[in-house]
N, C-alpha and C positions, 0 to 999 in steps of 0.2 A: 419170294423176296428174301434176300438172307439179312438174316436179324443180327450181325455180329460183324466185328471190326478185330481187323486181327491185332494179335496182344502187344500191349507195349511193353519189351522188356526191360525198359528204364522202372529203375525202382524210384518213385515219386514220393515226394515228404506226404504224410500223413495227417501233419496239424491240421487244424483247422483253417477255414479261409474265410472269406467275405462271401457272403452267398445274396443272392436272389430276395429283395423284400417281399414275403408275403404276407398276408395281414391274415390272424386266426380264423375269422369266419371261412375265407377264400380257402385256406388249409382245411379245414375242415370237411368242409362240400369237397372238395377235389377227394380226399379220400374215403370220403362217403360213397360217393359215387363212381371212384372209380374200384374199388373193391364189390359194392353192388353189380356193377356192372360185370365183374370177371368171374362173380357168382354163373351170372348167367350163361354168359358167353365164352369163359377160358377155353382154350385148345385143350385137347384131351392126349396128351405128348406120354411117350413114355420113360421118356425120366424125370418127369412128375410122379409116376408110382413109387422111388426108390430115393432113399436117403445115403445111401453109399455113396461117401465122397468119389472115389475111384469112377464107379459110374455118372457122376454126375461132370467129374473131370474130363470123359471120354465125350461125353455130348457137348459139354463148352466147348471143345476144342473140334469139333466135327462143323459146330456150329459157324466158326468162323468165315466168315465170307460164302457161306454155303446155305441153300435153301431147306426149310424143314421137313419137305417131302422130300428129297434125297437123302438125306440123312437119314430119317427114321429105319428104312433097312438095312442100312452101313452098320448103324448102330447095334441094333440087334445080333448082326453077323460076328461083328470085332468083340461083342462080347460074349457069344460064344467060343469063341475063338481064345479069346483071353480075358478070362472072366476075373483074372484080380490083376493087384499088380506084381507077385512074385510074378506069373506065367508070362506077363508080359516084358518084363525083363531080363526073362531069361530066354526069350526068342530073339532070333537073328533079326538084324531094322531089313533086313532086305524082303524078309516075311513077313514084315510088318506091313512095310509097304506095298505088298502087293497085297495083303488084306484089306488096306485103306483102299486102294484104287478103285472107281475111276474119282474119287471126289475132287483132288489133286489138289494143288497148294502143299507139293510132298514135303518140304518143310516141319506141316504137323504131324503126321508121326514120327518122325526122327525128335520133336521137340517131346512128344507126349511117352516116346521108348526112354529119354535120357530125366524126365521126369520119375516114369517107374523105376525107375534104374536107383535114382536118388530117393526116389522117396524108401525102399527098399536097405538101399543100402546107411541112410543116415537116421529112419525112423522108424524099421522093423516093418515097413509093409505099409504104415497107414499114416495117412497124410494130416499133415498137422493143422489146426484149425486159426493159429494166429496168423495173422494179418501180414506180420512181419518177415515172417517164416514162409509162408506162403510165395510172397515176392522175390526171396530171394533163389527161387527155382527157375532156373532158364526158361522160359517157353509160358510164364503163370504170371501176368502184368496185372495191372490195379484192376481193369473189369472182372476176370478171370475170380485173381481173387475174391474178389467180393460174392461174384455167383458163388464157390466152395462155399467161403462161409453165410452165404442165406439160403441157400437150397441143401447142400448136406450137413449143416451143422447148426440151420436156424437162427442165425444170428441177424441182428438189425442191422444188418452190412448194406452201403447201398452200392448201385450196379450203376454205368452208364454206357450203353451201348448205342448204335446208330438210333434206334429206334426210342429209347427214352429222352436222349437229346432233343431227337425231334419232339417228342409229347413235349415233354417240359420249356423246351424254346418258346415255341407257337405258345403254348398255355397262359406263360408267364414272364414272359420276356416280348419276344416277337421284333425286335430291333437287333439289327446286327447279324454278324456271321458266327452259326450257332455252332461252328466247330472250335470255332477262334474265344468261346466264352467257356470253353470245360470246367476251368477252376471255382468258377460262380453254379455251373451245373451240376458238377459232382456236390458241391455244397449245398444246392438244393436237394439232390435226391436224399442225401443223407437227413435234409431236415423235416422231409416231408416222410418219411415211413413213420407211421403209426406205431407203438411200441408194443414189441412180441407180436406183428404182422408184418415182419420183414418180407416172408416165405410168399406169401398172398402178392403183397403191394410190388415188389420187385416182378415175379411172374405176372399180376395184371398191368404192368406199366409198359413190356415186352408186350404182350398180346393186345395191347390197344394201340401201339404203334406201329402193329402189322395187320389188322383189323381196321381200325378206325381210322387213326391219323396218319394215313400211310404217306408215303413220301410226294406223290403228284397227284392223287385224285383223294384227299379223304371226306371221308363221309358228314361233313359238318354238321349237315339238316339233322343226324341223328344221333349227334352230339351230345354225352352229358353233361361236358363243361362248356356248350356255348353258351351259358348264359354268364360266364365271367371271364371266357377264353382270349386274350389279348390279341390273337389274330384269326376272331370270328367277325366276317366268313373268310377263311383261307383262298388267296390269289394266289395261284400257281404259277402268273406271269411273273409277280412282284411288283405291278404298278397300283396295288393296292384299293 
């Protein structure tokens, strides 16, 4: 299943919004139990070993639309290959692209070449960890960003990709078209990370949406938010 929506590269206001009422107790258990829970079960991925933004920038963007067992050896390959970002902007995109292949969607490397390109040539090589600045790099939209900053640089950034929509809809919502409510979602996920557990709660929100709550069959009987889950037990028909 691929965990990832490809990036928006509208740069989206930052304020704050109207978010998702959850009541503290219900906060709380959810993050109790969904960090217990990633204790036991996270995927063992390899760029969870590596805090290098650059590396962590190459696996967001592989991720897109693309499943995590095809990726994992692309990945390793492209960064042999081109293990920072001087090497990889100073290679031809026609090289580039055929180191990416077969994942395809070739779009991203051309976006991820003009990236190092930029980040190279406006920040000496290493990519910058504001929010702001981030965005405004062709090919680095609001998820994007957010992954940079909570997986390379730790910060309480929240993420919203296919998979944590889903978690959080079903969880805490469960009315409506959950693509069509982003603005209320993004504002949950931001209010729900635990503080200084950005790295954890983003990573176990992704692997319980590919794991547990997965998009047609998820696992509810072994659930650890069925007992306050707003769409337990989950109908796949929708007649509830």
């Amino acid at each position: 299943m691929a965990r990832r929506t490809a990036p928006n590269t509208r740069r989206p206001k930052l304020g704050s919004s109207k978010s998702v009422a959850v009541d503290p107790s219900t906060k709380r258990r959810f993050q109790q139990r969904l960090l217990k829970w990633y204790r036991q079960h996270g995927r063992d991925l390899p760029w969870r070993k590596t805090a290098d933004p650059y590396h962590i920038l190459v696996s967001e963007v592989m991720l897109q639309q693309t499943q995590v067992d095809r990726v994992i050896p692309k990945y390793q390959e492209f960064l042999a290959r081109y293990p920072s970002f001087e090497d990889l902007a100073e290679a031809p995109v026609g090289d580039v692209k055929k180191t990416w292949y077969p994942l395809g969607y070739n779009i991203r490397p051309e976006r991820l070449h003009g990236i190092a390109c930029e980040t190279v040539g406006r920040y000496g090589g290493k990519l910058p960890s504001d929010a702001e600045e981030l965005l405004s790099f062709k090919g680095i939209g609001r998820y994007t960003a957010g992954a940079i900053r909570s997986f390379a640089f730790h910060e309480d950034a929240p993420i919203l990709d296919t998979n944590v929509i889903r978690v959080l809809h079903r969880v805490f919502v469960a009315k409506g078209e959950a693509k069509a409510q982003k603005t209320s979602l993004w504002a949950l996920s931001e209010a729900l990370i635990p503080r200084g557990k950005g790295y954890d709660f983003n990573q176990a929100m992704m692997d319980f949406g590919a794991m547990v709550c997965t998009a047609r069959a998820p696992y509810c009987l072994l659930c650890p938010m069925k007992s306050f889950c707003k769409s337990y037990p989950f109908d796949p028909t929708g007649r509830g």
